[in-house]
KELO-646145 format. One record per residue: residue number from 1; residue in one letter; y, z, x of N, C-alpha, C, CB in turn. Coordinates in pm, 1 decimal. Atoms other than C-alpha are relative to their C-alpha. Last residue first. Glycine has a CB too. Layout:
<zatis>
NUM_a_Y_Z_X_Y_Z_X_Y_Z_X_Y_Z_X
...
</zatis>
This chain:
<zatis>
144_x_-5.1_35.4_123.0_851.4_-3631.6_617.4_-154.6_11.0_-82.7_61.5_-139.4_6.4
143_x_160.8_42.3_55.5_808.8_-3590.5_990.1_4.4_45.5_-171.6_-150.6_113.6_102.9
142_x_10.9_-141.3_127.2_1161.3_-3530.3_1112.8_-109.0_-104.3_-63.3_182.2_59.8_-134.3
141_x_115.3_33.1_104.0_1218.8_-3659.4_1452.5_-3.0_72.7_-84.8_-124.2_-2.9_36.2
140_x_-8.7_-53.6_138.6_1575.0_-3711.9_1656.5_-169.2_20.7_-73.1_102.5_-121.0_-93.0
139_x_119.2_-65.3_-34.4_1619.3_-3847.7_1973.4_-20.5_104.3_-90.9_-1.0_48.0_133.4
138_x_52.4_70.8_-110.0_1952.8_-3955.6_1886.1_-124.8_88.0_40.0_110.6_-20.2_119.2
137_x_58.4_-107.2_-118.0_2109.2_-3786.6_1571.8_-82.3_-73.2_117.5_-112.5_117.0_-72.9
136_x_-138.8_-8.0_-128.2_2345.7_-4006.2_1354.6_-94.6_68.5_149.5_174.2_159.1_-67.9
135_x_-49.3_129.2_-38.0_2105.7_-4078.4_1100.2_73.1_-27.6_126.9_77.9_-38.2_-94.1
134_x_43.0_36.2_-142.1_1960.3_-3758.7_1081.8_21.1_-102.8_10.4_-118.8_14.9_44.8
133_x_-37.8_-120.6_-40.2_2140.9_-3645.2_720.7_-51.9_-44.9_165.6_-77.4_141.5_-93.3
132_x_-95.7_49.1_-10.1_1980.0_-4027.4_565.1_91.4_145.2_119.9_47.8_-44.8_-166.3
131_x_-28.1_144.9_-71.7_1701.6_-3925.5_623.2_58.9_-34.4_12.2_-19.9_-86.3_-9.8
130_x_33.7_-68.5_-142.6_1711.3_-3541.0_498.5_34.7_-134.2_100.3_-189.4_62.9_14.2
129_x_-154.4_-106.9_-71.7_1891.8_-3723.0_180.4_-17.7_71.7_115.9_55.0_133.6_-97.5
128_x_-97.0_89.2_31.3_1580.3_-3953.6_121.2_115.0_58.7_53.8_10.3_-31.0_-139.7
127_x_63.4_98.6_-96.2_1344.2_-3713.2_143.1_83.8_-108.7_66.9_-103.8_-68.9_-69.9
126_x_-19.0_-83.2_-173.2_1514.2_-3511.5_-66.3_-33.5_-69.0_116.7_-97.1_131.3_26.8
125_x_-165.4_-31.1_-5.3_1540.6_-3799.5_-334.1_38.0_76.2_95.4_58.5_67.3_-115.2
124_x_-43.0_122.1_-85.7_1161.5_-3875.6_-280.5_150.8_18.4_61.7_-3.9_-139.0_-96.6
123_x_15.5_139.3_77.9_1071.5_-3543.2_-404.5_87.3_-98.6_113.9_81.4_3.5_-185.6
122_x_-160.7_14.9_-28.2_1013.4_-3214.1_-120.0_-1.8_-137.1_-95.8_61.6_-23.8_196.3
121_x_-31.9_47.5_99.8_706.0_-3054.7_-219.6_136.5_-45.5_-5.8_-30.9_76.0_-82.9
120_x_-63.4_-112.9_47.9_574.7_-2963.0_159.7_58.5_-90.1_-137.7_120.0_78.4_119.0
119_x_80.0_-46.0_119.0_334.9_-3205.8_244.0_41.8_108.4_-27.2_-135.9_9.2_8.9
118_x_113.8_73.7_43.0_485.0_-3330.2_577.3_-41.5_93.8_-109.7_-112.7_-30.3_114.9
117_x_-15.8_-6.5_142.0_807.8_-3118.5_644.5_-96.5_-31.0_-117.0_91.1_-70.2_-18.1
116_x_190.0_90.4_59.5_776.2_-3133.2_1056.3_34.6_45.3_-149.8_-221.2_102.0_79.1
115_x_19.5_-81.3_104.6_1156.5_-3097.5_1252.5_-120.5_-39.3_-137.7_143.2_9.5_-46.6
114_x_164.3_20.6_79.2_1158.5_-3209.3_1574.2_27.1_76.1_-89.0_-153.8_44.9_72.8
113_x_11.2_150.8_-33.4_1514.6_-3213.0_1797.4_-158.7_-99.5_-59.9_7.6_3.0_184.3
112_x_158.5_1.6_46.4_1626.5_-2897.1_1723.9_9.7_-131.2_1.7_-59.8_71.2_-148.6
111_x_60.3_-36.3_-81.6_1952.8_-2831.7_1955.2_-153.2_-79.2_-45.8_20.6_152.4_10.8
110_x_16.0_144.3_-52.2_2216.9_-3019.1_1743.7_-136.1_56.4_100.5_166.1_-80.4_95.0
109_x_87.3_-38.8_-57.2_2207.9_-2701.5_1480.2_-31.3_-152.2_117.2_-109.9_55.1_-115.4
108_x_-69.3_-96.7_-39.2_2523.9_-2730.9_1253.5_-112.9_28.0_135.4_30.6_120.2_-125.9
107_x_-109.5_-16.3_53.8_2416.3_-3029.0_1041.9_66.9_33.3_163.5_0.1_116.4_-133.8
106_x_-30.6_92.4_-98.1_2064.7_-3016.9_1105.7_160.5_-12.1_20.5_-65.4_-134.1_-39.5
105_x_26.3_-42.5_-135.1_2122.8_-2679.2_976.2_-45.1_-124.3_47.9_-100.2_119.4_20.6
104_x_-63.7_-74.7_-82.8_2307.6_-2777.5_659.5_-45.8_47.7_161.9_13.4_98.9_-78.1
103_x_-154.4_63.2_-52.4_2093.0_-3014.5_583.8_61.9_24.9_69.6_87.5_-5.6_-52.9
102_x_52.5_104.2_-70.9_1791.7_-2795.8_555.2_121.1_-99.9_117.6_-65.3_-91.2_-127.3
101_x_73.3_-118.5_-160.9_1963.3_-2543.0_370.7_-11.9_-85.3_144.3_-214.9_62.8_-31.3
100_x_-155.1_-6.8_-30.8_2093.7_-2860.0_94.3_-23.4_53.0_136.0_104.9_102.3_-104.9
99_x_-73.0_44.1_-85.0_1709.9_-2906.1_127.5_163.4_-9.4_31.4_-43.4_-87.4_-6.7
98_x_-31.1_-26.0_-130.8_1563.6_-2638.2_-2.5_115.8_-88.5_80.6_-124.7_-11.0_64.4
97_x_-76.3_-152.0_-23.2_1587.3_-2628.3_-340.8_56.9_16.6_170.1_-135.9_145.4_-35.7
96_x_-95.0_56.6_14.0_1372.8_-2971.3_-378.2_126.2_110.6_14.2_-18.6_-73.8_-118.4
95_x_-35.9_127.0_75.4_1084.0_-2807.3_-227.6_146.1_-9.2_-6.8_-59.6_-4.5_-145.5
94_x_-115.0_106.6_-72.1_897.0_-2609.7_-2.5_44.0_-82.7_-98.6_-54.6_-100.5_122.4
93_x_-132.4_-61.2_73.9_665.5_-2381.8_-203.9_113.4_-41.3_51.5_13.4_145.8_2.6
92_x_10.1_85.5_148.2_358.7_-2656.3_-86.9_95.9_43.3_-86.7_-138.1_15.9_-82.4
91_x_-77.4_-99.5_70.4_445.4_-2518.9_269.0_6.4_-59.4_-135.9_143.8_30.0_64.1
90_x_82.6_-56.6_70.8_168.7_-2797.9_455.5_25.7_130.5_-95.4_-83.2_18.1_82.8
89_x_92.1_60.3_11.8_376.1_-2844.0_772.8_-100.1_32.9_-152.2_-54.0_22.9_128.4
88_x_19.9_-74.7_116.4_688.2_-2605.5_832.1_-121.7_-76.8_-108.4_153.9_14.0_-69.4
87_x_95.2_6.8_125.2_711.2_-2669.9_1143.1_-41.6_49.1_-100.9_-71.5_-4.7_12.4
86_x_29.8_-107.4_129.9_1011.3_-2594.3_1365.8_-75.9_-108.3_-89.6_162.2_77.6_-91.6
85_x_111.6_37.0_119.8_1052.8_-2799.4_1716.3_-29.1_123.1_-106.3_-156.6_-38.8_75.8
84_x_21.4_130.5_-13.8_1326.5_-2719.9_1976.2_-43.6_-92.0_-133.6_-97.5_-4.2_101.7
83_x_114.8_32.4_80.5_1408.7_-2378.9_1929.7_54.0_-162.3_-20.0_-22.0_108.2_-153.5
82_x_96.2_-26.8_-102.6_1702.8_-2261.6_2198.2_-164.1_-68.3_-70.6_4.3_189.9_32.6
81_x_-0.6_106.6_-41.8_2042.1_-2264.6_2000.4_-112.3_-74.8_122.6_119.2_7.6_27.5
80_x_68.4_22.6_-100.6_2021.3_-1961.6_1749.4_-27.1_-214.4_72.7_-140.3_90.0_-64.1
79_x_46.5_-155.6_-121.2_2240.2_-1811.3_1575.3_-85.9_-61.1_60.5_-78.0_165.6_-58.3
78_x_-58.7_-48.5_-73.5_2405.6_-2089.2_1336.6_18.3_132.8_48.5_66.6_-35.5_-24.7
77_x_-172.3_90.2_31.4_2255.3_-2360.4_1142.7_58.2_75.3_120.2_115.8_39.3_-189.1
76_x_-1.6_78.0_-12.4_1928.5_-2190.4_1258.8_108.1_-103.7_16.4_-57.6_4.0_-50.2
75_x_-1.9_-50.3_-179.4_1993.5_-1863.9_1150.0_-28.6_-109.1_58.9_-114.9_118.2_62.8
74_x_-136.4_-125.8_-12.9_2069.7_-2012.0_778.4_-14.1_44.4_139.9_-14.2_159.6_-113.9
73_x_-69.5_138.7_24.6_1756.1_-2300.5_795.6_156.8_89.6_54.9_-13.9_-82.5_-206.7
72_x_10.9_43.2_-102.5_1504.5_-1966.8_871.6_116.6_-111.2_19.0_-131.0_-35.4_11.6
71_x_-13.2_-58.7_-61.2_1662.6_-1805.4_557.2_4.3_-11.4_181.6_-61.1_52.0_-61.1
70_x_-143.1_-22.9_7.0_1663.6_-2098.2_346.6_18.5_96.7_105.8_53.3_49.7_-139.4
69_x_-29.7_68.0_-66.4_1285.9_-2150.7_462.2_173.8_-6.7_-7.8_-82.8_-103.7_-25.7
68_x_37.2_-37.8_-132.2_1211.6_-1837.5_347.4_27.5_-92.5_70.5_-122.8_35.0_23.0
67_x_-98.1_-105.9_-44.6_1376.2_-1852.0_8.5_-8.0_24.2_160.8_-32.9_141.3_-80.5
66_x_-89.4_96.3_-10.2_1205.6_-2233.5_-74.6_122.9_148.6_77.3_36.6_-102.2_-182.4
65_x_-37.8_78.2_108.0_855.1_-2085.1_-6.2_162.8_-20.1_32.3_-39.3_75.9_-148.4
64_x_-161.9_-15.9_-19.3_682.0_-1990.4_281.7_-4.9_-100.3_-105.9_93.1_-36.0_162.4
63_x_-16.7_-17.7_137.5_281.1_-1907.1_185.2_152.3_27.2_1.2_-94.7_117.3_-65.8
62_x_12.9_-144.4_42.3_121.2_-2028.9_522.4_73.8_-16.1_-128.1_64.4_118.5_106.1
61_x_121.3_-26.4_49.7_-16.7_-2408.9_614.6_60.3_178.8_-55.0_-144.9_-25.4_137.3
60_x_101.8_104.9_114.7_225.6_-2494.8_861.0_-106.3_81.7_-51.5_-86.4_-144.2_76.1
59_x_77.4_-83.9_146.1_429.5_-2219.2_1068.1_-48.6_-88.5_-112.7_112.7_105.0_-85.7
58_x_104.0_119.1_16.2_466.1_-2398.6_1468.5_-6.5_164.0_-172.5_-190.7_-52.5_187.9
57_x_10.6_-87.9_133.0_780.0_-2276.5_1622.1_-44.7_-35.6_-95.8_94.8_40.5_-48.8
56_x_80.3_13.5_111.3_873.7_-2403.8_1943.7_-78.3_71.0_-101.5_-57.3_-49.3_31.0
55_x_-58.3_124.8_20.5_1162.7_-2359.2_2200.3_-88.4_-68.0_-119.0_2.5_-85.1_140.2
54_x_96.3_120.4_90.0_1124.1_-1998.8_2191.4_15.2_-138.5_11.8_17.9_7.8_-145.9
53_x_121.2_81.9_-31.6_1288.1_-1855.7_2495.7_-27.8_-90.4_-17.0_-78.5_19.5_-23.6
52_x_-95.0_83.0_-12.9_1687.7_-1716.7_2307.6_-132.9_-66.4_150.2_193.4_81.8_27.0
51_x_108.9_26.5_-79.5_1510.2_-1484.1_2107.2_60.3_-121.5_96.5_-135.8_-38.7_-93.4
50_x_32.5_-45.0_-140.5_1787.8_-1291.4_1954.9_-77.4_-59.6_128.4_-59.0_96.8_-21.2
49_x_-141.0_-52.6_5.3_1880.3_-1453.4_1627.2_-1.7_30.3_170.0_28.0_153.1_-120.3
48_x_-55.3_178.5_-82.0_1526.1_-1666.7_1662.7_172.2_74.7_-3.7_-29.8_-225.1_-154.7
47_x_47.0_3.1_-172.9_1395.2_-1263.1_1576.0_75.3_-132.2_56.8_-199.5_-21.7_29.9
46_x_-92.4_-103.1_-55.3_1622.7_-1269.9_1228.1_-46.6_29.8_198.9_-32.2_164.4_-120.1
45_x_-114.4_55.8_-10.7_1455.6_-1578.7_1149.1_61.9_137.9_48.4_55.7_-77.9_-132.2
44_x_47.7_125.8_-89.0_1044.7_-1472.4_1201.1_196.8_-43.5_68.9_-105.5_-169.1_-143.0
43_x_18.5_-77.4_-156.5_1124.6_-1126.0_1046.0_56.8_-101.6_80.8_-170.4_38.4_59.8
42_x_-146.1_-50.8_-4.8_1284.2_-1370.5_690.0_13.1_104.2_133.5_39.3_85.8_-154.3
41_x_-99.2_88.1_-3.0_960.3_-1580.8_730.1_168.8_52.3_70.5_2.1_-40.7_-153.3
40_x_61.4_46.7_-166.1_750.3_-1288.5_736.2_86.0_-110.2_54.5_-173.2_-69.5_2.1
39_x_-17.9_-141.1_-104.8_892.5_-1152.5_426.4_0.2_-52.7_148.9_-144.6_124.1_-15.4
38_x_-150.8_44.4_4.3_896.8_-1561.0_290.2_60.4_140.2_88.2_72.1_-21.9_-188.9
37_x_-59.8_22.6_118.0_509.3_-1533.3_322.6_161.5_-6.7_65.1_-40.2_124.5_-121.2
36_x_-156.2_-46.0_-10.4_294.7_-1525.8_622.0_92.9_-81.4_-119.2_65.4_-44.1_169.4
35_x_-36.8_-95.6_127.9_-74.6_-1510.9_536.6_128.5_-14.4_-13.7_-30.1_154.9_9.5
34_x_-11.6_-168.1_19.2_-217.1_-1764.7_815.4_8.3_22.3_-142.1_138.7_74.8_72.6
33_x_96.5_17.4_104.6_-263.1_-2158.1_833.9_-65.9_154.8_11.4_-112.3_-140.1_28.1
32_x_11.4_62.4_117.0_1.0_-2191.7_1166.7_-148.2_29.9_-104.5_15.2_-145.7_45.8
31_x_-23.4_-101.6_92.4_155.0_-1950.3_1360.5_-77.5_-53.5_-130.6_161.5_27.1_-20.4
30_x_72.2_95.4_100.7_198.0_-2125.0_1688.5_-84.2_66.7_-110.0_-95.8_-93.2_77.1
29_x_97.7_-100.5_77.7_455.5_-1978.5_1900.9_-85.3_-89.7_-127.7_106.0_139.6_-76.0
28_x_52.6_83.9_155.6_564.3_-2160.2_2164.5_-41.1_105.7_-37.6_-121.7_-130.5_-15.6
27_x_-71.9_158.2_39.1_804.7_-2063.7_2463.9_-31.8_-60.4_-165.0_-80.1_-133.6_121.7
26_x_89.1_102.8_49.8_758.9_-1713.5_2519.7_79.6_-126.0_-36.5_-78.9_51.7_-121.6
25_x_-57.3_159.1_-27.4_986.3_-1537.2_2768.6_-182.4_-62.4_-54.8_70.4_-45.8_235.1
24_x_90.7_112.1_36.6_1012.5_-1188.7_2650.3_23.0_-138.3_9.1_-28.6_11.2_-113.8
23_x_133.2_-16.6_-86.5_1252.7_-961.3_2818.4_-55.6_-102.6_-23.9_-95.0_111.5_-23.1
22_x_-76.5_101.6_-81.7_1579.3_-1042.5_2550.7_-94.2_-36.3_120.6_148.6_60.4_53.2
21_x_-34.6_-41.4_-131.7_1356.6_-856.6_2332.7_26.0_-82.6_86.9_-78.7_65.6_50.7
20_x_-122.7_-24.1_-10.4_1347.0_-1002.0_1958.2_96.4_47.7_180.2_-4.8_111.0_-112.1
19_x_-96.8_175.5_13.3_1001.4_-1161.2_2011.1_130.8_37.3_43.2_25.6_-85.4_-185.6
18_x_31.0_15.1_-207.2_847.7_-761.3_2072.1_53.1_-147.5_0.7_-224.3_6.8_85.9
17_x_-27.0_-133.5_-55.0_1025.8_-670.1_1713.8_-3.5_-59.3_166.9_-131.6_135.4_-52.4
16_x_-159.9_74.9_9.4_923.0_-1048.4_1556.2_88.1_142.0_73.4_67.4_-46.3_-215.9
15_x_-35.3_129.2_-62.9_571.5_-942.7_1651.4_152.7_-78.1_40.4_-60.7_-78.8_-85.2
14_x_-13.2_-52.3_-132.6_615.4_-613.8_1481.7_-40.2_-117.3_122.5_-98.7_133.6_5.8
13_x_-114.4_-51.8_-81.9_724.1_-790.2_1193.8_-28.8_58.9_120.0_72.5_91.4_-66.4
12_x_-95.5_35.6_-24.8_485.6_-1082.6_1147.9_108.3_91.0_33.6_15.8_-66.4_-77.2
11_x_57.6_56.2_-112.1_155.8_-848.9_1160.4_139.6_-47.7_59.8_-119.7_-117.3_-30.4
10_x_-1.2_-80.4_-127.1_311.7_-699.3_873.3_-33.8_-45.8_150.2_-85.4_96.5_-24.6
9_x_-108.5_-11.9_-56.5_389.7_-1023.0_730.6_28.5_145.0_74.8_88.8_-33.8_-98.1
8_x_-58.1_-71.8_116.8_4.6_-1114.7_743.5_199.2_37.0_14.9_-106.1_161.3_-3.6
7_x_-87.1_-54.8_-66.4_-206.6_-1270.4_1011.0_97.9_-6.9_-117.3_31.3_-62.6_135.8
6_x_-16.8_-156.2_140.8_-509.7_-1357.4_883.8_138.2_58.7_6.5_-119.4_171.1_36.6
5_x_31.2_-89.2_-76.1_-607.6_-1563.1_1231.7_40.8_121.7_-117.1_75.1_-12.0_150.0
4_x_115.8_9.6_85.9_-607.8_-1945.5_1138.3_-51.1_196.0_55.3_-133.0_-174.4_56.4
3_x_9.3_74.5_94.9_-341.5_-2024.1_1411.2_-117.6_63.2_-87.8_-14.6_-136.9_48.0
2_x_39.8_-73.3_74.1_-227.8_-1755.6_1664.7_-63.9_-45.8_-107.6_77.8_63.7_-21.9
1_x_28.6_55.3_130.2_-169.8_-1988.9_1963.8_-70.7_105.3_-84.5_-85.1_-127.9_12.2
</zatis>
């Protein structure tokens, strides 16, 4: 757990470097109420390309906005089938933009089986269309 630790998107790439190595068998990474912006974001997704461990992936509270979560949502849909839970908890640049993204990788992604959104700026209407989008999914959570 790295939570509350300053941790910046430099920090995030050479992290996402030693992540990327087929070697490394982490399971969780917990990332939450840092520095990490949409840079860090866009390390974070290109490592879940390779990382084929992670099963959780805790980033609440940092400075991802609607490009960074497109990015993570895009490798997600389809590169990586191993991440369980993705939090994006408390991303106040989360919003209505995102969720087509979103969609799309529940969509295309049957693996993730938790997905956290809570107090990210998503309007009712997204909210609404993510809900309706997991209808079908069985053992399913998305924290709204």
């Amino acid at each position: 757990y790295l939570c509350h630790n300053g941790i910046t998107d430099v920090n995030i790439s050479h992290l996402s470097q030693i992540l990327s190595d087929s070697k490394t068998k982490l399971n969780r990474l917990a990332l939450t109420s840092n520095e990490i912006t949409d840079e860090g974001g866009q390390y974070l997704a290109e490592m879940l390309k390779t990382n084929h461990s992670l099963t959780q992936l805790w980033l609440g509270s940092n400075q991802i906005t609607d490009r960074g979560m497109q990015y993570l949502a895009d490798i997600l849909a389809h590169h990586n089938k191993t991440l369980h839970v993705l939090s994006l908890t408390w991303n106040k640049l989360i919003t209505e933009l995102s969720v087509d993204s979103i969609i799309n990788m529940l969509e295309y992604n049957q693996t993730l089986r938790t997905v956290c959104l809570s107090n990210c700026d998503l309007s009712d209407i997204g909210k609404e269309r993510l809900t309706e989008a997991i209808k079908l999914r069985k053992e399913f959570y998305l924290d709204l």
